[in-house]
C-alpha positions in Angstrom: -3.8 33.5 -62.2 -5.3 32.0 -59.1 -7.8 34.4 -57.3 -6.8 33.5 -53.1 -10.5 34.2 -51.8 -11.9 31.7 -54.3 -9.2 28.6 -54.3 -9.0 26.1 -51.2 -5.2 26.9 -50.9 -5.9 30.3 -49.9 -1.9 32.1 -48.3 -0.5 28.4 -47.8 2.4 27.5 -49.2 3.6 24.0 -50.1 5.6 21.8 -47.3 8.7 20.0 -48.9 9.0 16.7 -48.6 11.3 15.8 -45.8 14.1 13.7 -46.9 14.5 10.1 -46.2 15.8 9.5 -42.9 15.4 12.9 -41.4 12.3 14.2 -39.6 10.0 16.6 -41.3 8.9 19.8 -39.6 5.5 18.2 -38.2 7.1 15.0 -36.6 9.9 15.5 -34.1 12.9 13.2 -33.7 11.9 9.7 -32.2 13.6 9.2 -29.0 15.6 6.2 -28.4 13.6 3.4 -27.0 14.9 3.0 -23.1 15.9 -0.7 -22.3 13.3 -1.9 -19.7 14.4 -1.7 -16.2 13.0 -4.7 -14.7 10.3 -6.9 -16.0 9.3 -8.1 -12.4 6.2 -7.6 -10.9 5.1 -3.5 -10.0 6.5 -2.2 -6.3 2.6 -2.0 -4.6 3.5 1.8 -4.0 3.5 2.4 -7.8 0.4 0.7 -8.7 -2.0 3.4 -9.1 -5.6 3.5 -7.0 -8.8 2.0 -8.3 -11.7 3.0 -6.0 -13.5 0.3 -7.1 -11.2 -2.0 -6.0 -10.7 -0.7 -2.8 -14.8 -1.0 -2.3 -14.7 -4.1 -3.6 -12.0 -5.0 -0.8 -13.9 -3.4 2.2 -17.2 -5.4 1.4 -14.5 -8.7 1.5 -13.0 -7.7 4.5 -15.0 -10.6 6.5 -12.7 -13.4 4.3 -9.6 -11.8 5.2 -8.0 -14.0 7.8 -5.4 -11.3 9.1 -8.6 -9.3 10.9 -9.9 -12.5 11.9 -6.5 -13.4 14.1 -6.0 -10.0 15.1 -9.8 -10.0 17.0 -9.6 -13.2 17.9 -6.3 -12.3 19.9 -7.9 -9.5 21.3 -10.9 -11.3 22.2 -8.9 -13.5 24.5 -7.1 -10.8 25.8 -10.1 -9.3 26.9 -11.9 -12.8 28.4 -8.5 -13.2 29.6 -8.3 -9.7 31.6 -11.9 -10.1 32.5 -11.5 -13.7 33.6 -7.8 -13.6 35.6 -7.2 -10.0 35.8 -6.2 -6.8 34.2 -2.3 -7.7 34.5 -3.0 -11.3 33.2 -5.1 -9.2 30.0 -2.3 -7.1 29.5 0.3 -9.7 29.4 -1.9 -11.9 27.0 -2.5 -8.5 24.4 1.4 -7.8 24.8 2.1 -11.0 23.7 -0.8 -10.7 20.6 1.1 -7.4 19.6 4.2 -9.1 19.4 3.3 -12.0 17.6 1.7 -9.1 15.1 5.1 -7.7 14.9 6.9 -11.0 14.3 4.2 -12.0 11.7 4.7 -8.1 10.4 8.2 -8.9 9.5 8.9 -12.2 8.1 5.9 -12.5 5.9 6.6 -11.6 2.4 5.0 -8.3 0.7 2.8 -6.4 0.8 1.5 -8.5 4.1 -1.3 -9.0 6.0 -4.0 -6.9 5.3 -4.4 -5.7 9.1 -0.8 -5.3 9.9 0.3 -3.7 6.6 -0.2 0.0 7.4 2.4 2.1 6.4 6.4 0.5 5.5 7.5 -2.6 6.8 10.0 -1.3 9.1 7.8 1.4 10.9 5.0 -1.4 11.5 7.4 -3.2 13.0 8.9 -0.7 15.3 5.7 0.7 16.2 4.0 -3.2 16.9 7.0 -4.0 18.6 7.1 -0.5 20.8 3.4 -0.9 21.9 4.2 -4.4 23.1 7.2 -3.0 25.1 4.1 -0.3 26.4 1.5 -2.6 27.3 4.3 -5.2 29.0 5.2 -2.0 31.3 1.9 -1.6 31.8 0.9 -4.8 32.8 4.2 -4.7 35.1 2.4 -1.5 37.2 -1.4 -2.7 36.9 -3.2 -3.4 40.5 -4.2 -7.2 39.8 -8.2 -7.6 39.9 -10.6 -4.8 39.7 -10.0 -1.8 41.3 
C-alpha cells in the first residue's frame, strides 16, 4: 500500500491516453487554418505605431520634398502679397491650395507627407474648400495696404 503524504503522486489520478485522432483533455480542437485573404501589401491604417519610427521621421522631416513645395508656395504667396498686393497674395496661395488638392488626389497612397492628413477624400474636400475660401477672399480684399 502506497502512503499519499510520502509518494510524489499524492490524490492524482492517471490521465488516459487520448486516442488517435481525437484531442485529449489538455489540448483543444485545432481550428481550421483560414485561407489568406490577400497577400498584398498592409492598408497603412492597419499597420500598427512604432514611436521610434515616427521620431525617426520628424528628425527627417527636412528631406521630405512635400514640406519643401508646400513652403515654398507659401513663401511666394507671401513675397507675392507683399510685393503686388494682398489680393494678388491671395490669388497666388488659392492657387497653391489647389494645386495641393490636385496633387492630394491623383498621387498614389498613402501620399505626400504634408498633404496626407486624415482620408483621401476629406483632404481633398477640405484643400479644395479653402481654395474656394481664400479665392472669395481675394475677390473682397482692398488691393494694397490698408
Amino acid at each position: 500500500m502506497v502512503h499519499e503524504r510520502t509518494s510524489s503522486g499524492a490524490g492524482l489520478r492517471p490521465t488516459p491516453l487520448p486516442r488517435v485522432g481525437e484531442p485529449g483533455p489538455e489540448q483543444p480542437a485545432a481550428p481550421a487554418p483560414e485561407p489568406l485573404a490577400s497577400s498584398g501589401p498592409i492598408p497603412v491604417e492597419q499597420v500598427p505605431l512604432d514611436p521610434r519610427a515616427i521620431a525617426r521621421a520628424s528628425l527627417a522631416a527636412d528631406r521630405n520634398a512635400s514640406l519643401w513645395w508646400v513652403s515654398g508656395g507659401i513663401l511666394v504667396a507671401l513675397v507675392v502679397s507683399l510685393a503686388v498686393g494682398t489680393r494678388a497674395g491671395s490669388v497666388v496661395l488659392a492657387a497653391v491650395v489647389a494645386a495641393c488638392a490636385v496633387v492630394r488626389w491623383t498621387a498614389p497612397a498613402p501620399g505626400p507627407v504634408a498633404l496626407s492628413v486624415r482620408a483621401k477624400g476629406i483632404d481633398v474636400t477640405v484643400l479644395f474648400l479653402l481654395a474656394l475660401g481664400l479665392s472669395l477672399l481675394a475677390a473682397v480684399l482692398p488691393d494694397g495696404w490698408v
